[in-house]
C-alpha positions as CSV (number, residue, x, y, z in Angstrom):
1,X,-200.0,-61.8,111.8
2,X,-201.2,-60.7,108.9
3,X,-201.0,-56.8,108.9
4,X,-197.1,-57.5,109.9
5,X,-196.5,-60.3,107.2
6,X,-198.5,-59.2,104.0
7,X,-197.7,-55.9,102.5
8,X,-200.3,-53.5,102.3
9,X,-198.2,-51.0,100.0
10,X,-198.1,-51.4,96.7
11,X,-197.1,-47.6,94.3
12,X,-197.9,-45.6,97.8
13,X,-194.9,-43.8,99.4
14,X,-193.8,-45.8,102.9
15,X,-194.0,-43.9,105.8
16,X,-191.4,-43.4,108.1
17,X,-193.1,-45.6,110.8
18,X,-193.2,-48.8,108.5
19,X,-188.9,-48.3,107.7
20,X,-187.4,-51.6,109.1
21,X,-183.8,-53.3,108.1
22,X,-180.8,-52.5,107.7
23,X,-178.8,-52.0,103.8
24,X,-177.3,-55.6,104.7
25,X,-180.3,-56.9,103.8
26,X,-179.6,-55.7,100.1
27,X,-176.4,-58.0,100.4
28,X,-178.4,-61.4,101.0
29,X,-181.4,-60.4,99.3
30,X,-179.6,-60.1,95.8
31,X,-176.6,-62.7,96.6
32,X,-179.5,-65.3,97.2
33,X,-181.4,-64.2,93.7
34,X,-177.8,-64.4,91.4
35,X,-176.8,-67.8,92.8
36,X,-179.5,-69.6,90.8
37,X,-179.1,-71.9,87.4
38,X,-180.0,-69.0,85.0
39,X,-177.0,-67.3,85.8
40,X,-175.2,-70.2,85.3
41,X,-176.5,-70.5,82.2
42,X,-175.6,-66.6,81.4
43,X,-172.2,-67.5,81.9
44,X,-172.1,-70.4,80.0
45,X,-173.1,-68.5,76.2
46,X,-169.8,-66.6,76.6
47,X,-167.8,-69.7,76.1
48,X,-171.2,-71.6,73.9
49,X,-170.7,-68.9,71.3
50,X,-166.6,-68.5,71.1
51,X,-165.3,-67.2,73.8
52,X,-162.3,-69.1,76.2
53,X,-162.3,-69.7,79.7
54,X,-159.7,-67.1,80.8
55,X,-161.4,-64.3,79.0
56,X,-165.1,-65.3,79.2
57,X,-164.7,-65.1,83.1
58,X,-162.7,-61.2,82.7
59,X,-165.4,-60.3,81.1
60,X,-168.5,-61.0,82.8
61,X,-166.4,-60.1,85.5
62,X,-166.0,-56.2,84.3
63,X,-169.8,-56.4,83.0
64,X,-170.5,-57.3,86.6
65,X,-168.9,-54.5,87.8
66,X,-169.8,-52.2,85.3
67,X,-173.8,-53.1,85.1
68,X,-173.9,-53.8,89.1
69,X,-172.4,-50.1,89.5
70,X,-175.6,-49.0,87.7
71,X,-177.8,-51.2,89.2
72,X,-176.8,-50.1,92.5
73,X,-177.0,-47.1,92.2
74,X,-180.7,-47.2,91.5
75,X,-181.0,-48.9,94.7
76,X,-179.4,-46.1,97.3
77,X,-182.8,-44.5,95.9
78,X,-185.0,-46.5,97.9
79,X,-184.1,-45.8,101.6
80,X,-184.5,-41.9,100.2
81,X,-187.8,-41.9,98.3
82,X,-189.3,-44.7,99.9
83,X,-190.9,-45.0,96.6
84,X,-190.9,-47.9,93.5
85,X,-188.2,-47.5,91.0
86,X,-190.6,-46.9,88.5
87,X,-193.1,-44.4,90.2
88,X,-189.6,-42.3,90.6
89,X,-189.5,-42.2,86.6
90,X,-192.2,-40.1,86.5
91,X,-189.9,-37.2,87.2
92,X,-187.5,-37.6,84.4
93,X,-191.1,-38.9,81.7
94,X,-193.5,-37.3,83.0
95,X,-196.9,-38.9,85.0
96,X,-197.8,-40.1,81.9
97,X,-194.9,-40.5,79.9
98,X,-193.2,-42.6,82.4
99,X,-195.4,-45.7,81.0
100,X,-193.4,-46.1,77.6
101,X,-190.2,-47.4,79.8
102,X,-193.2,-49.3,81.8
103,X,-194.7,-51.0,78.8
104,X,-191.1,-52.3,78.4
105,X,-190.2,-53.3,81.8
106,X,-193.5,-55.2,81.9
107,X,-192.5,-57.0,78.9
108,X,-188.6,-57.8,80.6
109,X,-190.3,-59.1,83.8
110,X,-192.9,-61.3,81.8
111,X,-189.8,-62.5,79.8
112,X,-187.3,-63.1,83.3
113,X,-190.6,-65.0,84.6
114,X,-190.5,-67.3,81.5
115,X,-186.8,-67.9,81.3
116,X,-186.5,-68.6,84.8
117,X,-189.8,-71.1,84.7
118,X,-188.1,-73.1,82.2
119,X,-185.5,-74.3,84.4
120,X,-187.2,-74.1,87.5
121,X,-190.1,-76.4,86.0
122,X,-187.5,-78.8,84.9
123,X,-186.0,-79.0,88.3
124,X,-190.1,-78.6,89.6
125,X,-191.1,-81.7,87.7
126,X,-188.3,-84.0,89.0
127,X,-189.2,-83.0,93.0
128,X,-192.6,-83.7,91.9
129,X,-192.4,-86.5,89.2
130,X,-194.1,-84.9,86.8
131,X,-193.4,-83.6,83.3
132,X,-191.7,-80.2,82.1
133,X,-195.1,-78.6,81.2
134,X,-196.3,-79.6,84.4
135,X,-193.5,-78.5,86.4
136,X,-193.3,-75.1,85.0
137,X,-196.6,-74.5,85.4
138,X,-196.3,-75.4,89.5
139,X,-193.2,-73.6,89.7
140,X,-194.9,-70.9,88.7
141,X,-197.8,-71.2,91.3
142,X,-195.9,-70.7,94.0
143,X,-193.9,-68.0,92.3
144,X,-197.1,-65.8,92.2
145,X,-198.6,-67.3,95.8
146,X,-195.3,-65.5,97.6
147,X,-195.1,-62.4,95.4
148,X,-198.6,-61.7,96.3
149,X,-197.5,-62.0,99.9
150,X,-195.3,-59.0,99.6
151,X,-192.0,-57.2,100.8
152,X,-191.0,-59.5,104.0
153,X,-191.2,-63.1,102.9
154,X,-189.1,-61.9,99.7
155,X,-186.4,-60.9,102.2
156,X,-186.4,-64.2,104.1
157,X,-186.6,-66.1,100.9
158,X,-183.7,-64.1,99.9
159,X,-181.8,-64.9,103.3
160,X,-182.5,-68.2,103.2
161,X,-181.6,-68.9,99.4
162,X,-178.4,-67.1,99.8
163,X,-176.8,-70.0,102.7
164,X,-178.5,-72.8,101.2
165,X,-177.2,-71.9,97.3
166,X,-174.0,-70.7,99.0
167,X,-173.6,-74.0,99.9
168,X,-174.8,-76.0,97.2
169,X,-172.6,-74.3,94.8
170,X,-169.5,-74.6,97.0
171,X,-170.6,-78.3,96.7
172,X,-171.0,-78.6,93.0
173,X,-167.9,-76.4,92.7
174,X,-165.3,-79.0,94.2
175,X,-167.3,-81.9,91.9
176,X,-166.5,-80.1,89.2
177,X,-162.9,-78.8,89.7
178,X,-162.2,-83.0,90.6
179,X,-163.6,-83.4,87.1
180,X,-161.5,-80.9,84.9
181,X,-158.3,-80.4,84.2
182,X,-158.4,-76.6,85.2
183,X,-154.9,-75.7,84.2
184,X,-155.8,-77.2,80.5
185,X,-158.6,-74.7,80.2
186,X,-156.9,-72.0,81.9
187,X,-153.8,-72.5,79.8
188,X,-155.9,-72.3,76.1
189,X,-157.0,-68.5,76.2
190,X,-156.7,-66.2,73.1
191,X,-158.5,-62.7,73.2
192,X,-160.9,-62.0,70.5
193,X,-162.6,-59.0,70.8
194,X,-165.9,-59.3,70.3
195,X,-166.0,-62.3,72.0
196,X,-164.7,-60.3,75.2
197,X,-167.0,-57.9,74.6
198,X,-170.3,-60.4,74.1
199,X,-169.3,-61.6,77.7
200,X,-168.9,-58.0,79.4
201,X,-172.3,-57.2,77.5
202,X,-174.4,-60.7,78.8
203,X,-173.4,-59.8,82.6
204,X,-173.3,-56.2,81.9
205,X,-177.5,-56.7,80.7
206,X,-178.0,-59.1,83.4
207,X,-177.3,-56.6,86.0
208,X,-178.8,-53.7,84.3
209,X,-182.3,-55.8,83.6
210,X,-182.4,-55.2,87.5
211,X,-182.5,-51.8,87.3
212,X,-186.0,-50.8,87.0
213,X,-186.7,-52.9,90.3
214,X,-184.0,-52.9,92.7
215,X,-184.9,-49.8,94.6
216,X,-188.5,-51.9,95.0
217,X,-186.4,-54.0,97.6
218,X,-184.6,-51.0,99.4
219,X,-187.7,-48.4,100.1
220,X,-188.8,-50.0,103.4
221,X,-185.1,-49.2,104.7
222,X,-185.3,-46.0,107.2
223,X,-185.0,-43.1,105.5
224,X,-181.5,-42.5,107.2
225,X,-180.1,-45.1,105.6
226,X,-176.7,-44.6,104.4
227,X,-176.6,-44.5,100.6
228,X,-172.8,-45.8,100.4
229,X,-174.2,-48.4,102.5
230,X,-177.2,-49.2,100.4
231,X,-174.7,-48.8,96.9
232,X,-172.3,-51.2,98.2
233,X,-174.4,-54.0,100.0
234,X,-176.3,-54.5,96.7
235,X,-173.3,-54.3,94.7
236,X,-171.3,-56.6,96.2
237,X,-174.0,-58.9,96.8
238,X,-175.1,-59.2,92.8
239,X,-171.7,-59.1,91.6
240,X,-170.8,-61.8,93.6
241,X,-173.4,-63.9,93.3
242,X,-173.7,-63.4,89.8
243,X,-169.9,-64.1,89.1
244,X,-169.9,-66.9,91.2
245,X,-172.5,-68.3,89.4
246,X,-171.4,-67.3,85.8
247,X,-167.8,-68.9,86.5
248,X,-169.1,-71.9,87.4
249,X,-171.1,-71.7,84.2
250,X,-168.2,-71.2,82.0
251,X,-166.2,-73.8,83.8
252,X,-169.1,-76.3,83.0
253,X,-169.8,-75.5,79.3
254,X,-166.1,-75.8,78.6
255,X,-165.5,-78.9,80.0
256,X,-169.0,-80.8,79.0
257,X,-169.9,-79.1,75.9
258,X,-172.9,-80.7,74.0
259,X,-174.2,-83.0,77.7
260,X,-174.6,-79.3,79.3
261,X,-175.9,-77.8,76.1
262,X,-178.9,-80.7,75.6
263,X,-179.8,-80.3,79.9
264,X,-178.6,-77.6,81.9
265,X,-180.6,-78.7,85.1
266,X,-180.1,-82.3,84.7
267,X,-176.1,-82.3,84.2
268,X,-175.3,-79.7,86.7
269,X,-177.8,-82.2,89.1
270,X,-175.7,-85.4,87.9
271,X,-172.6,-83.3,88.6
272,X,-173.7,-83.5,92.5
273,X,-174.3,-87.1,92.7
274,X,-177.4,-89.4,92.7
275,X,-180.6,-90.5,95.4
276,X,-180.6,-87.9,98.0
277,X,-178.3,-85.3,96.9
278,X,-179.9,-85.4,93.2
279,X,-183.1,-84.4,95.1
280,X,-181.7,-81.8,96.9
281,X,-179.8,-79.9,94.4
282,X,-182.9,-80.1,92.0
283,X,-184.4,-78.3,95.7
284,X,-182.0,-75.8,95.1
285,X,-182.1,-75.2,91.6
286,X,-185.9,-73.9,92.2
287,X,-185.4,-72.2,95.2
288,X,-182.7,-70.0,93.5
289,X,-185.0,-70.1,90.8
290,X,-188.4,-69.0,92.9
291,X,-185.9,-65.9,94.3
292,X,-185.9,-64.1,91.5
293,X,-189.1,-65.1,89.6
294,X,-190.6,-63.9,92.6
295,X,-188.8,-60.6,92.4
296,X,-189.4,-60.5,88.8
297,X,-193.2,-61.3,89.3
298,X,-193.9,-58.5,92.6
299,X,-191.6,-56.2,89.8
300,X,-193.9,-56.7,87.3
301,X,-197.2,-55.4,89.4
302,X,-195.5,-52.8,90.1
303,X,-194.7,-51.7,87.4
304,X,-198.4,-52.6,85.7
305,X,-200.4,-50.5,88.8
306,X,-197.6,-47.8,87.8
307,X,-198.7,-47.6,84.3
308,X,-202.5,-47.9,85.1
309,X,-201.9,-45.1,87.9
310,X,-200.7,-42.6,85.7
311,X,-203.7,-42.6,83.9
312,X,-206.5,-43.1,86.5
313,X,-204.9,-41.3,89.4
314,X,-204.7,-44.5,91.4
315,X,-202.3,-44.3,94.5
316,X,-203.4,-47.6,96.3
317,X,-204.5,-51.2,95.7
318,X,-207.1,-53.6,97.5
319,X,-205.5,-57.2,98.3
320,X,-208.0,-58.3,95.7
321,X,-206.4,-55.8,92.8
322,X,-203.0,-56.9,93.7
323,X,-203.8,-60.9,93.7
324,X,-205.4,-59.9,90.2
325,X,-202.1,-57.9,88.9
326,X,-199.7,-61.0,90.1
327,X,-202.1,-63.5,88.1
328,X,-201.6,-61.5,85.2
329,X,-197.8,-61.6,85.4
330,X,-198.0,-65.2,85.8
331,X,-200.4,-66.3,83.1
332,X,-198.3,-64.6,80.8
333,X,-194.8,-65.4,82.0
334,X,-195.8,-69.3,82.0
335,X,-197.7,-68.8,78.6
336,X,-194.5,-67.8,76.7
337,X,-192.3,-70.7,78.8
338,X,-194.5,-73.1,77.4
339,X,-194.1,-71.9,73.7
340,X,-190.5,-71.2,74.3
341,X,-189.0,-73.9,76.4
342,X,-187.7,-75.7,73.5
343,X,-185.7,-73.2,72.1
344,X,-184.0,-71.5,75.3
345,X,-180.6,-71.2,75.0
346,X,-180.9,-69.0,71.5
347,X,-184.1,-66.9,72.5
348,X,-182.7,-66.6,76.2
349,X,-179.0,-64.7,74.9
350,X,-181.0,-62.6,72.2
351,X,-183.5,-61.8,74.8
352,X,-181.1,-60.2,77.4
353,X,-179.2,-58.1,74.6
354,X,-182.8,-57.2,73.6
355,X,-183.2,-55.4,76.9
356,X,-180.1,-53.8,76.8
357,X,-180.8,-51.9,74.1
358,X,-183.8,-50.6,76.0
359,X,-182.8,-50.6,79.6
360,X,-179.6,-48.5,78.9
361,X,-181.0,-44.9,78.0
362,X,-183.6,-45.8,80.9
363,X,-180.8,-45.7,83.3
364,X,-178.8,-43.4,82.2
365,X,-181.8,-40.9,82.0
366,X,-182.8,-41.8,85.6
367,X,-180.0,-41.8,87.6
368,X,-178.4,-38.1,85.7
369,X,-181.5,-36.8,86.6
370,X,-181.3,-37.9,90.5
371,X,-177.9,-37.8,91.4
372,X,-176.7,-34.7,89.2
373,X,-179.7,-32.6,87.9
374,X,-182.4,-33.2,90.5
375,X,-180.4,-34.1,93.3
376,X,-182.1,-36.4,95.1
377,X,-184.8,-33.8,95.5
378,X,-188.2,-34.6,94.5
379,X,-192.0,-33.6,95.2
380,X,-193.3,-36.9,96.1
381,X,-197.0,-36.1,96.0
382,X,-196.1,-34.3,92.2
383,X,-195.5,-37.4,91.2
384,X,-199.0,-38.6,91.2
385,X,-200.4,-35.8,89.2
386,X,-200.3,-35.4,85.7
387,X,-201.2,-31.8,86.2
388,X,-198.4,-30.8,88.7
389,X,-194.6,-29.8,88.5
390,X,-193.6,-33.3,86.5
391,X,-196.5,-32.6,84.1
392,X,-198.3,-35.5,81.9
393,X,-195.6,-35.9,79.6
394,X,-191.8,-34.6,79.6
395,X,-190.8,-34.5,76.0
396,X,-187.4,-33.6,76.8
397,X,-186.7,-37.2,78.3
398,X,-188.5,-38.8,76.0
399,X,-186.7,-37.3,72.9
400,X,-183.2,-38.4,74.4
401,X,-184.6,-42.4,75.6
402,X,-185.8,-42.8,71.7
403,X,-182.2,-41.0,70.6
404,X,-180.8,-43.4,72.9
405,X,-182.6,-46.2,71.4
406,X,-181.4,-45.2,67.7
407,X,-177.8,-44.2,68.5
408,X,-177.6,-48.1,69.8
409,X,-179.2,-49.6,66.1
410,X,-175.7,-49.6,64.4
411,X,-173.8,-51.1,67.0
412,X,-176.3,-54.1,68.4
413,X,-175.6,-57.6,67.4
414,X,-178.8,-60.4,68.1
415,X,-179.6,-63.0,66.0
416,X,-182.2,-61.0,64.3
417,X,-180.4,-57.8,63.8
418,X,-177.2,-56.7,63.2
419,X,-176.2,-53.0,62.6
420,X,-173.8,-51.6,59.9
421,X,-171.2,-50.9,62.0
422,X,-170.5,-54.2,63.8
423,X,-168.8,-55.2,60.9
424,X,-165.9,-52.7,61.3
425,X,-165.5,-53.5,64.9
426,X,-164.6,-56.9,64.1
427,X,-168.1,-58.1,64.9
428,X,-167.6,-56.8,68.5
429,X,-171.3,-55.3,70.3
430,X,-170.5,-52.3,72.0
431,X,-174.9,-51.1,71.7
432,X,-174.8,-51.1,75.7
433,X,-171.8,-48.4,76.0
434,X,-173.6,-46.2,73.6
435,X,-176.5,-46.3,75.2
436,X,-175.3,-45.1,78.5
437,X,-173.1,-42.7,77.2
438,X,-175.3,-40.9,74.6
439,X,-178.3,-40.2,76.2
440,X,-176.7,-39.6,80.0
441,X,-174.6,-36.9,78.2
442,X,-177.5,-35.0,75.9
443,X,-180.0,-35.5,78.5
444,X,-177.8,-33.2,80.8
445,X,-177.1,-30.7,78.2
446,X,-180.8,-30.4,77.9
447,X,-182.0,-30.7,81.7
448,X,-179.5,-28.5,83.3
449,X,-180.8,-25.4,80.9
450,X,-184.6,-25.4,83.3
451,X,-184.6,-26.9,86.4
452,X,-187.8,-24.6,87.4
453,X,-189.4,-27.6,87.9
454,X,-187.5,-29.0,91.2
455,X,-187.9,-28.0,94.2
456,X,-185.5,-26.6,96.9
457,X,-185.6,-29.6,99.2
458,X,-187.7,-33.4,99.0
459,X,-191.7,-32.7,99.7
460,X,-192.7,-36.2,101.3
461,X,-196.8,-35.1,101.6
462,X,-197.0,-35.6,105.0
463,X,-196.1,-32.7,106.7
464,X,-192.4,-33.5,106.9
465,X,-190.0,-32.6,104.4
466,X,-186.5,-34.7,104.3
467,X,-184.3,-32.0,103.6
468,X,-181.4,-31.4,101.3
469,X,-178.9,-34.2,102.3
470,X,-176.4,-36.3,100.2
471,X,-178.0,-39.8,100.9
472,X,-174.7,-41.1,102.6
473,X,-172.6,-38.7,100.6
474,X,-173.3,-40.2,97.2
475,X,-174.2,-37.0,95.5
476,X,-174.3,-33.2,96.6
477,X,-177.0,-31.3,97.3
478,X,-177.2,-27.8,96.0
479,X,-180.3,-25.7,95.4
480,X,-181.7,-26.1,91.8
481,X,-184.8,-24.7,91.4
């Protein structure tokens, strides 16, 4: 039972033989991790901080859309490469380079893993009668207990979370709509821009903060997995969840105000009822929550062994490194809930436009480089050696993230920092848009000119090659070496 239930692979390439699923498990897998109460709460700071209900919900809507698209689009790597997000990196950064994204993905997971503990360990220490501090720190055990088990029971847990939140917030939806007077809130809507544009850039960062991990969850899928297939089972999955999720958020901070503001988990829990139900929706509220803390936890020692590997040539892990990796992701992440948990709300919006400064150039670097300069053809074995076709370092790619990183300065808006020319757009945050556009564009103006480094058709390093085809048609494949 347990060579078939925990997951032996950890940076290592999957071999054909181990390929199970089909791309519909991307569907329940990512619904089940977006219908949780941090999304709610996502949704909720575009009407907290100005927005109306009509608007809010348009745009997280088109940031949905718009991030998800990106997001996805990572993910139809998977089934290809059978390979981490992040170990795929290496080709645009270099073997080496590709840690200076690491360091910072490390950092968002550690920062998911406490964002999500805080409302999990609220919900934690009701179940168990406990305090917050207690709960959190619980949560979190478990959190790291089933990321340590690996690839499978993260799928079940998503299947399983994605009925039972279905369900639950089909529930709470109907309590709610008996509550409000939804033509009154739907009725009071004025566009203000930068309002708009705060709420297409909180979904827009939610679904691009999933980037560097998604194709983590897709790499088992046979290698002749349709890419449309895999693109639009993990879109439509995360956009709906999320939206469902981010909706009801808006609904509920426009209608309560300060009760939601001063306890998220305990009004949306009173919302359902008392006794029984109570108990079961404060259930719910952690499973959502341990669905994607545990994704952000097994992301997190990925992406840790990836930046280790680079440096000591490391292709595998022993059961004993990984339980060690997954501790280190949890200490950390339940640390900075503890210190933070009083503050969440502010520190929780600033944080997610914090990682879209630094998660947009990522993107854009990674997916030009797969799906129009490399593409989808990649030495596989390279990418383990700093002395190969990828090289240690690729300057080129690392020139245009940190160009990408300053071209976003003047437009980013956090309560920390705002740039000069926010003021001229009204006070609207348009950082994320820049940072797509601008290094996507001048990193293919700079790629195209050598592409001596890739070679005529994917070398897997086992004797098989994968050949030159379009992954389900999402790109072409032409020769480019």
């Amino acid at each position: 039972m347990a060579d078939t239930l925990v997951e032996r692979r950890s940076i290592d390439v999957v071999p054909d033989d181990e390929r199970h699923g089909t791309a519909f498990s991307q569907f329940t897998l990512w619904l089940g991790a977006n219908l949780q109460i941090t999304a709610v709460v996502t949704g909720a700071l575009a009407v907290v901080f100005g927005g109306d209900v009509v608007w809010s919900v348009i745009g997280l809507l088109l940031g949905n859309l718009l991030g998800g698209a990106v997001m996805a689009l990572h993910s139809a790597q998977g089934p290809k490469l059978g390979l981490p997000q992040m170990i795929q990196s290496r080709a645009q950064f270099g073997v080496r380079g590709a840690v200076v994204p690491l360091l910072l993905v490390i950092l968002m997971y550690v920062g998911f893993f406490a964002s999500g503990s805080v409302l999990a360990g609220q919900a934690t220490a009701q179940l168990t009668h406990t305090n917050d501090t207690t709960g959190i720190i619980i949560f979190a055990v478990i959190t790291a207990v089933v990321a340590a088990v690996g690839y499978r029971v993260i799928h079940v847990l998503g299947r399983v979370a994605s009925v039972i939140c279905a369900l639950a917030f089909i529930y709470l939806g109907i309590r709610l709509l008996d509550r409000v007077d939804l033509s009154a809130l739907l009725g009071d809507a004025h566009f203000d821009l930068p309002m708009f544009l705060l709420a297409v850039s909180l979904s827009a960062s939610w679904q691009l903060a999933f980037g560097p991990y998604v194709a983590d969850y897709s790499r088992y899928l046979p290698r002749t997995t349709s890419g449309r297939a895999t693109f639009w089972w993990t879109l439509s999955g995360s956009a709906l969840g999320s939206q469902w999720s981010m909706t009801f958020g808006v609904l509920v901070a426009a209608s309560a105000g300060d009760a939601f503001l001063a306890n998220q988990v305990g009004y949306v829990v009173g919302l359902g009822g008392a006794g029984l139900i109570a108990s079961f929706l404060y259930f719910v509220i952690a499973l959502g929550k341990l669905t994607i803390n545990v994704l952000n936890t097994y992301g997190g020692f990925m992406s840790m062994v990836t930046s280790i590997s680079g440096f000591r040539g490391q292709k595998t892990l022993s059961p004993r490194g990984r339980a060690a990796y997954i501790a280190l992701i949890m200490v950390a992440g339940t640390v900075v809930a503890l210190l933070g948990k009083d503050s969440f709300l502010t520190s929780f919006k600033d944080f997610l436009l914090f990682l879209l400064t630094f998660f947009t150039p990522w993107s854009a670097i990674n997916l030009v480089d797969y799906y129009l300069i490399s593409k989808e053809r990649y030495d596989i074995p390279a990418l383990s050696d700093p002395h190969g076709r990828y090289g240690a370092w690729r300057w080129d790619a690392l020139t245009v993230y940190g160009v990408g990183l300053l071209a976003q300065l003047p437009f980013l808006v956090t309560h920390f920092y705002t740039g000069p020319l926010v003021e001229p757009l009204g006070g609207a945050d348009i950082s994320w848009i820049v940072g797509l556009v601008v290094p996507a564009a001048l990193y293919w103006l700079l790629a195209r000119r050598d592409t001596s480094h890739i070679p005529a058709e994917t070398v897997t390093g086992a004797g098989t090659d994968t050949g030159t085809g379009t992954a389900g048609g999402l790109a072409p494949a032409k020769m480019g070496g």
